[in-house]
DRENLOTI-116566 format. One line per field, with one value per residue (C-alpha): x, y, z. Coordinates in Angstrom, 2 decimals, always signed. Each point is the difference from the previous one (the first is absolute). Layout:
<rs>
u = c(X, ...)
v = c(Y, ...)
w = c(Z, ...)
</rs>
This chain:
<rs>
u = c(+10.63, -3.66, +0.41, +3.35, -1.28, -3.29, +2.36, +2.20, -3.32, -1.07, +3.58, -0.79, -3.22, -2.17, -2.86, -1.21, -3.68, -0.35, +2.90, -0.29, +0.05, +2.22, +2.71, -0.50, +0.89, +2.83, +1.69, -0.21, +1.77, +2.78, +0.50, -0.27, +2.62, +1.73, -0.59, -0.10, -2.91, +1.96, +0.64, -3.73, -1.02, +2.03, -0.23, -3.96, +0.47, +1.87, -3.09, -2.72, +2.28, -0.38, -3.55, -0.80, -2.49, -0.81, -0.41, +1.94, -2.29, +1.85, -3.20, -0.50, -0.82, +3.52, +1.67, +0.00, +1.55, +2.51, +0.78, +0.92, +2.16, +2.05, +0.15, +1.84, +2.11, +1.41, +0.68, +1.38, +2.51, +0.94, +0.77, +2.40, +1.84, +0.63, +1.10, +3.11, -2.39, +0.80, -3.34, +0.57, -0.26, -1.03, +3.87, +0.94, -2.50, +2.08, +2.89, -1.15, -0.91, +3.36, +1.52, +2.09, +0.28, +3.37, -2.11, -3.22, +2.39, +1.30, -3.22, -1.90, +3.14, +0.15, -3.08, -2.28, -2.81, +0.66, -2.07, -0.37, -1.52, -3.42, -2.77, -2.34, +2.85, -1.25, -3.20, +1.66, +3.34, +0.18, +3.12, -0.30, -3.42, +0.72, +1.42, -0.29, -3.53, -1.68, +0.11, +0.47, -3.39, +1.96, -0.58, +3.15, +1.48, -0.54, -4.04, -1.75, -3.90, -3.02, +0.28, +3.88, -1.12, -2.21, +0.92, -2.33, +1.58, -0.74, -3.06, -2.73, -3.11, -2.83, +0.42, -2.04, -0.99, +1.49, +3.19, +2.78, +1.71, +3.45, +0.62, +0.30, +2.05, +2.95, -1.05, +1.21, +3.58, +0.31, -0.28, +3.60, +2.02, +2.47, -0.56, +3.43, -1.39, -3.43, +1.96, +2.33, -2.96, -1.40, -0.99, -0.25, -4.37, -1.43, -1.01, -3.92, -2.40, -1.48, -2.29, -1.89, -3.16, +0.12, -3.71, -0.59, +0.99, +3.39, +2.20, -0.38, -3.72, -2.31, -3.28, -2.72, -0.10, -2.28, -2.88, -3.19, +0.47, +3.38, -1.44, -2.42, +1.99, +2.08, -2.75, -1.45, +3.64, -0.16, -3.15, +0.89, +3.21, -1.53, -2.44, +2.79, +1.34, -2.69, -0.91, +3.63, +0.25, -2.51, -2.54, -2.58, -1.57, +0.51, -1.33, -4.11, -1.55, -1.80, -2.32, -1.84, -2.83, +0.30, -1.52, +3.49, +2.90, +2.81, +3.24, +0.85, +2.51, -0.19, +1.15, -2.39, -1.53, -2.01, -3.23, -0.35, +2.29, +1.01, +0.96, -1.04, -2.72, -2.51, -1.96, +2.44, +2.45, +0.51, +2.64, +1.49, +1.00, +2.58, -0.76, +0.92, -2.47, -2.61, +0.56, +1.04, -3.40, -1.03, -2.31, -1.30, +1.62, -1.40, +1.75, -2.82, +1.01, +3.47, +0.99, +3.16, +1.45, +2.14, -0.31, +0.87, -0.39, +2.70, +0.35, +0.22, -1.67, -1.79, -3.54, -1.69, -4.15, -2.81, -1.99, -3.05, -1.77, +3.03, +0.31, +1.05, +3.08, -0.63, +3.14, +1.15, +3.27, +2.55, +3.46, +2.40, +3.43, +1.70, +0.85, +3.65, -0.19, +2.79, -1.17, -3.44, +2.54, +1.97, -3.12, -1.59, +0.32, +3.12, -2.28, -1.31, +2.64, +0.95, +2.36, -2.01, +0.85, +1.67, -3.37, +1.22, +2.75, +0.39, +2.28, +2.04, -0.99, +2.65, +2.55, +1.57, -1.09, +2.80, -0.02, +0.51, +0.50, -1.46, +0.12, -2.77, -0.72, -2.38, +1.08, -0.42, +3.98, +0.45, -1.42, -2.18, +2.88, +2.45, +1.34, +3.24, -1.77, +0.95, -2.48, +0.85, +3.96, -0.85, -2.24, +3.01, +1.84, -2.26, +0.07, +3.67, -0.30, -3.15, +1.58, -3.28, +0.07, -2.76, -0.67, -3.31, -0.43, -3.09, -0.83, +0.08, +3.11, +0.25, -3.71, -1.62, -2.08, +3.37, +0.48, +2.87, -1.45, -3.00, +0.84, +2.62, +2.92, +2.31, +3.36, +0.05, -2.09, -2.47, +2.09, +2.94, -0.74, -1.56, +3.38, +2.07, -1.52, -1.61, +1.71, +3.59, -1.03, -1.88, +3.18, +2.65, -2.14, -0.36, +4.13, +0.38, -2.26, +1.65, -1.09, -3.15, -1.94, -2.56, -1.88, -4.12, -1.79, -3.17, -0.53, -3.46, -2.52, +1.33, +3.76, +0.66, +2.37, -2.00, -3.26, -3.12, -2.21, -1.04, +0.66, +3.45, +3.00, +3.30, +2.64, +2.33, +3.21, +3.11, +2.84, +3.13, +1.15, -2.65, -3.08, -0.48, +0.12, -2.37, -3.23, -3.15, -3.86, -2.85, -2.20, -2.14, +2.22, +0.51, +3.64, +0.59, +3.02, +0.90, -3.68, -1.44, -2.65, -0.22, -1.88, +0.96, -1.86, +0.16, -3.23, -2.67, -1.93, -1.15, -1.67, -1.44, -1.60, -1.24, -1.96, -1.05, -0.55, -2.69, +0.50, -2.17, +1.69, -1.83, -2.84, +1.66, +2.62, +2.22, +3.66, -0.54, +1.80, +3.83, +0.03, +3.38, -1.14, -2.33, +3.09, +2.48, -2.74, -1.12, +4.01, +0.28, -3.25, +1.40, +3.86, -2.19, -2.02, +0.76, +2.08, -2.12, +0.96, -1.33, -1.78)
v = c(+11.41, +0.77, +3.00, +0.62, -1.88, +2.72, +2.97, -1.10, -0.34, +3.28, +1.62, -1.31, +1.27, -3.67, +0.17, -3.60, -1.20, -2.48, +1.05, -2.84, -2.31, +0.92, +0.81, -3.21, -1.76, +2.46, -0.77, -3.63, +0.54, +2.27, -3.15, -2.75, +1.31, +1.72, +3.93, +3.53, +2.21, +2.34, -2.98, -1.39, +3.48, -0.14, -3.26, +1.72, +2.56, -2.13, -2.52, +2.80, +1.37, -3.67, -0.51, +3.51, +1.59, +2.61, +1.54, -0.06, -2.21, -2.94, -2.64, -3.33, -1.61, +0.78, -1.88, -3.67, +1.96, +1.15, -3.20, -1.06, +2.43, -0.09, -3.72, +0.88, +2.90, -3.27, -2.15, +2.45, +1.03, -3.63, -0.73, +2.64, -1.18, -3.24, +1.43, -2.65, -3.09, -1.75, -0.64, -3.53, -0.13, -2.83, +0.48, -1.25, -3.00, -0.63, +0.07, -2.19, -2.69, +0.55, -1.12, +3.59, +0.40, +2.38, +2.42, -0.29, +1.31, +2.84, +1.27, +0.11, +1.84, +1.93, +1.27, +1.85, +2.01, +3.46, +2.88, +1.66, -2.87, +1.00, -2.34, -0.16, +0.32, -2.48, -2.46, -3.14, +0.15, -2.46, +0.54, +2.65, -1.43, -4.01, -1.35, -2.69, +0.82, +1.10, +3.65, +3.27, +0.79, +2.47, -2.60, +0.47, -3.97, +0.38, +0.72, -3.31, +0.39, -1.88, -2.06, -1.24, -0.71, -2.35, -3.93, -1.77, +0.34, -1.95, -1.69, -1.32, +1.22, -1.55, -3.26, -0.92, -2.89, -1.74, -0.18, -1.31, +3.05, -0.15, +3.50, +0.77, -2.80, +0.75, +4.22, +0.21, -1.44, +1.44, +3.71, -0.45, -0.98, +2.79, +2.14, -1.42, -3.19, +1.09, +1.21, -2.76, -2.47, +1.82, -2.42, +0.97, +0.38, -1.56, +2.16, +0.19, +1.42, +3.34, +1.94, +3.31, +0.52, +3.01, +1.68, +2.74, +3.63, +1.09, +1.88, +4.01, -0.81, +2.51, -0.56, +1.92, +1.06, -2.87, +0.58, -1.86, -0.91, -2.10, -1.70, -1.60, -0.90, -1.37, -2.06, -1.20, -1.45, -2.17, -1.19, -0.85, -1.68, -2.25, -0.40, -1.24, -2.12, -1.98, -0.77, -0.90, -2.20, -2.97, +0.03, +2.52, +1.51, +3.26, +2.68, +1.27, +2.83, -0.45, +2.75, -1.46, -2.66, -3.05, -4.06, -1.36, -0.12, +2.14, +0.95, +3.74, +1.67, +3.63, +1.64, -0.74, +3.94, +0.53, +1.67, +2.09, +1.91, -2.49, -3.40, -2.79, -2.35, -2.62, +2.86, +2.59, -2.31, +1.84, -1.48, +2.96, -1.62, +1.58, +2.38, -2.67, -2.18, +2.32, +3.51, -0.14, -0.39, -1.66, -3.19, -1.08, -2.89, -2.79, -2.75, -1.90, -3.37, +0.27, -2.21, +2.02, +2.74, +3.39, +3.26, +3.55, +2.90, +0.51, -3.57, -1.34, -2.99, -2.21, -1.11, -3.45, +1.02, +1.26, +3.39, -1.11, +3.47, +2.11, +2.22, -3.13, -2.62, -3.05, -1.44, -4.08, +0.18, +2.60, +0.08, +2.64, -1.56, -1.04, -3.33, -0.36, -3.60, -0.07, -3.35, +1.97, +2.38, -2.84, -1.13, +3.10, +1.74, +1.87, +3.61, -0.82, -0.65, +3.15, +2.50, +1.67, +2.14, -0.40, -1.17, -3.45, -1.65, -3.84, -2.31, -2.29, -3.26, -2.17, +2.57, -1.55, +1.80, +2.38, +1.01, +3.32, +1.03, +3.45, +2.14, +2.56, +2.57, +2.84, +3.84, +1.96, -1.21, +2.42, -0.10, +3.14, +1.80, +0.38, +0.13, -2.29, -2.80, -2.79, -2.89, +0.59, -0.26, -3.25, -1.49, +0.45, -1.74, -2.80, +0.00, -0.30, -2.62, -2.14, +1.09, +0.89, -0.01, +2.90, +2.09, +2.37, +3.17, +1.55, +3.39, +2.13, +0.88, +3.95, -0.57, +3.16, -1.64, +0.12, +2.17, +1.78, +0.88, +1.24, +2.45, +0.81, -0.19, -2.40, +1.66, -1.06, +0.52, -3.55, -0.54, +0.36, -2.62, -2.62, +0.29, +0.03, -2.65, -2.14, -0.02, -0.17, -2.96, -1.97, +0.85, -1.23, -3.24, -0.35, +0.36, -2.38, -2.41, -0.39, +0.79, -2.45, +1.48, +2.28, +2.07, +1.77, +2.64, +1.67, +2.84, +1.20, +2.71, +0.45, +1.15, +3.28, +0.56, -1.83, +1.68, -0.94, -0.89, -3.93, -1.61, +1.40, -0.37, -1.56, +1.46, +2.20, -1.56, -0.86, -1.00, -0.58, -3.36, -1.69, +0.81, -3.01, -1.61, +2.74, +0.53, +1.76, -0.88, +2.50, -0.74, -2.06, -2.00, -3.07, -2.17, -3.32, -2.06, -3.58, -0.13, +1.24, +2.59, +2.33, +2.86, +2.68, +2.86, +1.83, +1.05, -2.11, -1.81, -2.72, +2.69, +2.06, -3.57, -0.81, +3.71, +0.11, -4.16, -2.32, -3.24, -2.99, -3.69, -3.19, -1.30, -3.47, +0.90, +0.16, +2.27, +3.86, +0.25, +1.19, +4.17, -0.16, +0.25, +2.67, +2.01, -0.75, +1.60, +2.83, +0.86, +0.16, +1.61, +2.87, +0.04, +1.02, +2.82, +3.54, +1.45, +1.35, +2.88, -0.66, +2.94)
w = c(+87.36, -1.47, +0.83, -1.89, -2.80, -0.16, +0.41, -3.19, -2.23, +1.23, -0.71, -3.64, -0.22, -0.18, +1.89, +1.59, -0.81, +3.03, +2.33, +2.59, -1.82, -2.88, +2.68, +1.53, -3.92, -0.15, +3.38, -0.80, -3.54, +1.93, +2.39, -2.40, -3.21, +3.03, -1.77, +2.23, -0.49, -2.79, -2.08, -0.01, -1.41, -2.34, -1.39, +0.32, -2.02, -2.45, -0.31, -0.40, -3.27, -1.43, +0.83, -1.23, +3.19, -0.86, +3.57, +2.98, +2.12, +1.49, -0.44, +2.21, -3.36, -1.23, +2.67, -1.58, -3.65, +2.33, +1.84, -3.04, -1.02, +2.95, -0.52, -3.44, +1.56, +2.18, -2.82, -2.11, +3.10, +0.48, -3.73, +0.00, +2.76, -1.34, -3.65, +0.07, -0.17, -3.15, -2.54, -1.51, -3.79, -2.84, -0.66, +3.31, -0.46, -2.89, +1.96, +2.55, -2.86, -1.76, +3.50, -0.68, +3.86, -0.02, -2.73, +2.30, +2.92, -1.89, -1.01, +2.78, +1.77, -3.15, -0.85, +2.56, -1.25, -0.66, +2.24, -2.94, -1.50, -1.99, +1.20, -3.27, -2.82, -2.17, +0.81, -0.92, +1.52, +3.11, +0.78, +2.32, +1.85, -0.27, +4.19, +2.05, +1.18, -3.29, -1.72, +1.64, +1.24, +2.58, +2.77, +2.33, +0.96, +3.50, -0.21, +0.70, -1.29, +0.84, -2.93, +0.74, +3.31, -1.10, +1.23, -2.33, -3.21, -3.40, +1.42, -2.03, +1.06, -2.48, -2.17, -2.88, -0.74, +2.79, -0.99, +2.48, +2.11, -1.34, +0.18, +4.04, +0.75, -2.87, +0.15, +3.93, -0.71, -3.40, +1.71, +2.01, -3.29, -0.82, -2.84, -1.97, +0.60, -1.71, -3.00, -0.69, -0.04, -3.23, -2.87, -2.85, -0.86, -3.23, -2.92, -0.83, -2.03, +1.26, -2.55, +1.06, -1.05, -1.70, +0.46, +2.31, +0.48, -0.80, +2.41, -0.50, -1.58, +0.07, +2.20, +0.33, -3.58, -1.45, -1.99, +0.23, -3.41, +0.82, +3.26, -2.38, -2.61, +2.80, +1.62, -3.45, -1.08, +2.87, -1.27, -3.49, +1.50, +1.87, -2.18, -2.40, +2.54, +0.55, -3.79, -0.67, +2.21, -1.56, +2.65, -0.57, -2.75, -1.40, +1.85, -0.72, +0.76, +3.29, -0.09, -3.13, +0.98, -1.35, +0.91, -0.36, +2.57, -1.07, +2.07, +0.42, +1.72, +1.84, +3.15, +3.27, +0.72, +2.79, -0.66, +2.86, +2.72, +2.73, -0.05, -2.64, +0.97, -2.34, -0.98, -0.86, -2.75, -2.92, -3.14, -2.50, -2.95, -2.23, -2.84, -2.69, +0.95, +1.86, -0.50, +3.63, +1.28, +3.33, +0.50, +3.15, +0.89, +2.20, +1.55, +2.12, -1.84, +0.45, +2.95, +1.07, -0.84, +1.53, -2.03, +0.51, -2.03, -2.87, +0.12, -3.44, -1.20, -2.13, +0.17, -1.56, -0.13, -2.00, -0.34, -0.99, +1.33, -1.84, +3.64, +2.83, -0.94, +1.86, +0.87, -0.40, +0.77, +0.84, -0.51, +1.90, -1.55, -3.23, -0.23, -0.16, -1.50, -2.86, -1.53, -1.09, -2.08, -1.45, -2.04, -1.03, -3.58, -0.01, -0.44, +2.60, +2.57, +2.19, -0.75, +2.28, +2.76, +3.65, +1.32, -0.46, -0.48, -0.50, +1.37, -1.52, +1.79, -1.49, +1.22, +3.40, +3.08, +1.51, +3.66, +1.39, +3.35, +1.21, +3.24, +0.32, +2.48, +0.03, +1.84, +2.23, +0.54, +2.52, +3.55, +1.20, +2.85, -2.90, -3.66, +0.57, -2.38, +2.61, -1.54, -3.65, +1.35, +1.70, -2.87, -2.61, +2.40, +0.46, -3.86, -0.18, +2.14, -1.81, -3.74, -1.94, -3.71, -0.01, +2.89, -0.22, +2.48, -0.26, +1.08, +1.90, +0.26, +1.11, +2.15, -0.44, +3.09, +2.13, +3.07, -1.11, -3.57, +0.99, +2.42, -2.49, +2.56, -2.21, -0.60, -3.80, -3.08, -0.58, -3.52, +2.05, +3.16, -3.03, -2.24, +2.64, +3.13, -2.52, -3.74, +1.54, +2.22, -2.77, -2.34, +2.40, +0.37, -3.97, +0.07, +2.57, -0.90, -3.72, -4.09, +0.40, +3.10, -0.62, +1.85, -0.45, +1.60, -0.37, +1.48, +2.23, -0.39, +3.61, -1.49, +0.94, -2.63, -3.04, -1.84, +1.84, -2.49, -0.74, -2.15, +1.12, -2.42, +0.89, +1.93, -2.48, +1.21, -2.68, +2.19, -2.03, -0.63, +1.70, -1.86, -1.06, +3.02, +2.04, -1.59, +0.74, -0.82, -0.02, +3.14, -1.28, -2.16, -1.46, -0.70, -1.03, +1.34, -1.13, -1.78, +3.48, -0.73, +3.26, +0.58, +2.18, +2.40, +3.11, -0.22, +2.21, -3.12, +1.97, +2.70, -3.03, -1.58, +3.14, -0.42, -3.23, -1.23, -0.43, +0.38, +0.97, +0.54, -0.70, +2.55, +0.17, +2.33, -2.52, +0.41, -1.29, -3.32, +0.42, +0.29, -0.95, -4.00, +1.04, +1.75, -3.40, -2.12, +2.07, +0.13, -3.77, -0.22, +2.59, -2.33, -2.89, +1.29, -0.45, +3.15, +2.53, +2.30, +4.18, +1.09)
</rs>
């Protein structure tokens, strides 16, 4: 049959590269998706006009590309066979809860998909996508994947803490309930608080059109709002100039600079003030009497210590937070008290503390052999199942890093496969889940279908009816729910503090200090920066 299969590509003119071995690939995809030599070319020829060759070379390299467009070719043929199945609706969830079994009957009976059916018509409409086994990701009913095979389903893997394992035990029976079953135990979720941060780039901003001019206007508000920060709270003093030497101890506040190319160490500290105090001009800082501490540049802070030389700040005490005490604000002189900015924000301590339960889960929600979106299908069922008020997906979404994408094999455009595998799925689970669920996600620098810049702005998604309810931050971003304060980013911070900090902890065998501060205000120091474009 290798022999047939080299005649047909010479009868269309290819020519193959390695012929032993590509003929070998070839007879095994003629055996396996059960094809004759004329169809192989042709479903050839057809793949070389998508991947646009320019010559007529049939490459070994080309071979995996082509696997997987046969592997679509399959799917595609099966899908169209079974055009009769019904595609279950939010409407017949309704139906199920309105016990309007004779109705439910009738439609499903009733109302088959058309062929003629347009696939993308409108980005929100689930009606057409929404069945039994998640959204139309073209996966035919009878395909079993890896991932379904899988036995060990809903198993915790890590605790923190030590907490009891509850989950396995409850998790393994939970996963044979029926689906109507699922749905009729729905209770109602409680309302909270949920309020967005609203810093960072917007979506459609413009990046890679800053001038030097606003980067340091942007990096010198930060300043002056911490700066403000700190004095209105009651603790410290108003911000000197520490670049002018004087006997006395003094607290300034600047941005930590490194001095040199490379990473920070004792000798390389610098501390930029801002232009209201110091013209913007650098001091050496040191830190030798400080017993602990963790800095990294753009870090800002304030510094107790004297200048006595007028060219090295010797540090007392530094302090890389605001204090969010809201008894210190209670006593101070009303012009004093901060209307300040969203660097802090103080907490009404007689106010009785709310709880909020929250499901979080971080992408790729896809596995690597295919775009069917299996895990995020089986997460929004275990979240129908545990009833989060908040759920929080962060990026990516559409990996850029994926198989598929990169080779740039996928059948669909990236906007496409995110609007239609993931915003359908999170939208049936907002309507499902009732008025009071809601739902974040932040996307990745890894999205293939989002601007790949960082700080990255939010996803530019409006579905109707539900915005409210699905919301987007920019990457990093920042949201509050029931007087929570959490940060958000899909970027490795911790891996790029662990690069670029200096820290030193206490000889006395003390714990380090918590990094967790550290992390909050590198993340709002990122959200404010200009967008940056990845070269």
């Amino acid at each position: 049959m290798e022999g047939e299969i080299k005649a047909e590509f010479e009868k269309n003119g290819f020519i193959l590269d390695n012929e032993e071995e590509i003929l070998n690939k070839c007879l095994t995809f003629c055996i396996n998706y059960k094809l004759n030599p004329s169809d192989l070319v042709s479903s050839w020829d057809v793949y070389s006009l998508n991947r646009k060759l320019k010559d007529l070379v049939v490459q070994n390299v080309e071979m995996e590309g082509f696997l997987s467009h046969l592997q679509n070719e399959q799917k595609e043929a099966v899908v169209k066979q079974e055009a009769d199945l019904h595609f279950y609706s939010s409407k017949d969830v309704d139906m199920i809860l309105n016990d309007d079994e004779e109705n439910f009957k009738d439609a499903i009976l009733s109302t088959p998909p058309g062929k003629n059916a347009k696939p993308y018509s409108d980005p929100f409409d689930s009606a057409l996508y929404s069945n039994g086994n998640g959204y139309s990701s073209e996966k035919p009913s009878r395909l079993v994947t890896p991932f379904g095979r899988r036995t060990d389903k809903f198993v915790a893997r890590f605790n923190f803490n030590n907490l009891p394992d509850t989950e396995n035990g409850d998790e393994k029976d939970a996963g044979m309930d029926s689906e109507d079953d699922v749905i009729k135990r729905v209770k109602p979720l409680k309302r909270f608080s949920l309020v967005v941060n609203g810093d960072g780039p917007e979506p459609g901003c413009r990046f890679m059109y800053d001038r030097i001019e606003d980067r340091f206007n942007a990096l010198d508000n930060r300043i002056r709002r911490r700066a403000a920060s700190l004095f209105s709270s009651g603790i410290y003093e108003e911000p000197s100039d520490p670049s002018v030497a004087s006997g006395r101890s003094i607290f300034a506040v600047g941005m930590i600079c490194c001095e040199e190319e490379g990473r920070l160490n004792d000798k390389s500290i610098m501390l930029q003030s801002s232009i209201e105090h110091s013209g913007g001009q650098r001091v050496r800082l040191d830190l030798q009497k400080v017993n602990q501490f963790s800095v990294f540049p753009g870090q800002i802070v304030g510094v107790e210590g004297n200048n006595p030389s007028g060219y090295c700040l010797i540090a007392s005490k530094l302090v890389d937070s605001v204090p969010l005490s809201a008894n210190n604000v209670e006593d101070l002189h009303p012009a004093k008290r901060p209307a300040l900015d969203q660097d802090i924000q103080l907490v009404d301590s007689s106010s009785p503390e709310k709880e909020i339960s929250v499901l979080i889960a971080s992408g790729p929600f896809t596995t690597t052999d295919n775009l069917y979106f299996e895990p995020l299908s089986e997460l929004l069922a275990y979240a129908r199942k545990k009833q989060p008020q908040l759920l929080i997906l962060l990026g990516p979404f559409v990996d850029s890093e994926h198989p598929e994408v990169k080779k740039g094999t996928a059948d669909r455009s990236f906007d496409e496969i995110f609007h239609i595998e993931i915003i359908r799925r999170v939208q049936d689970y907002v309507e499902h889940m009732g008025s009071n669920a809601r739902v974040i996600l932040v996307p990745s620098t890894r999205d293939a279908n989002h601007d790949f810049v960082f700080p990255q702005p939010a996803f530019d998604i409006h579905p109707p009816e539900l915005k409210h309810q699905i919301k987007s931050l920019p990457n990093p971003g920042i949201f509050e729910a029931n007087q929570v304060r959490v940060g958000c980013c899909t970027v490795d911070i911790l891996k790029q503090l662990s690069g670029e900090e200096l820290s030193r902890n206490p000889k006395d065998g003390s714990p380090p200090s918590d990094r967790m501060s550290r992390l909050a205000s590198h993340i709002l120091n990122q959200q404010r920066q200009v967008p940056k474009a990845y070269y």
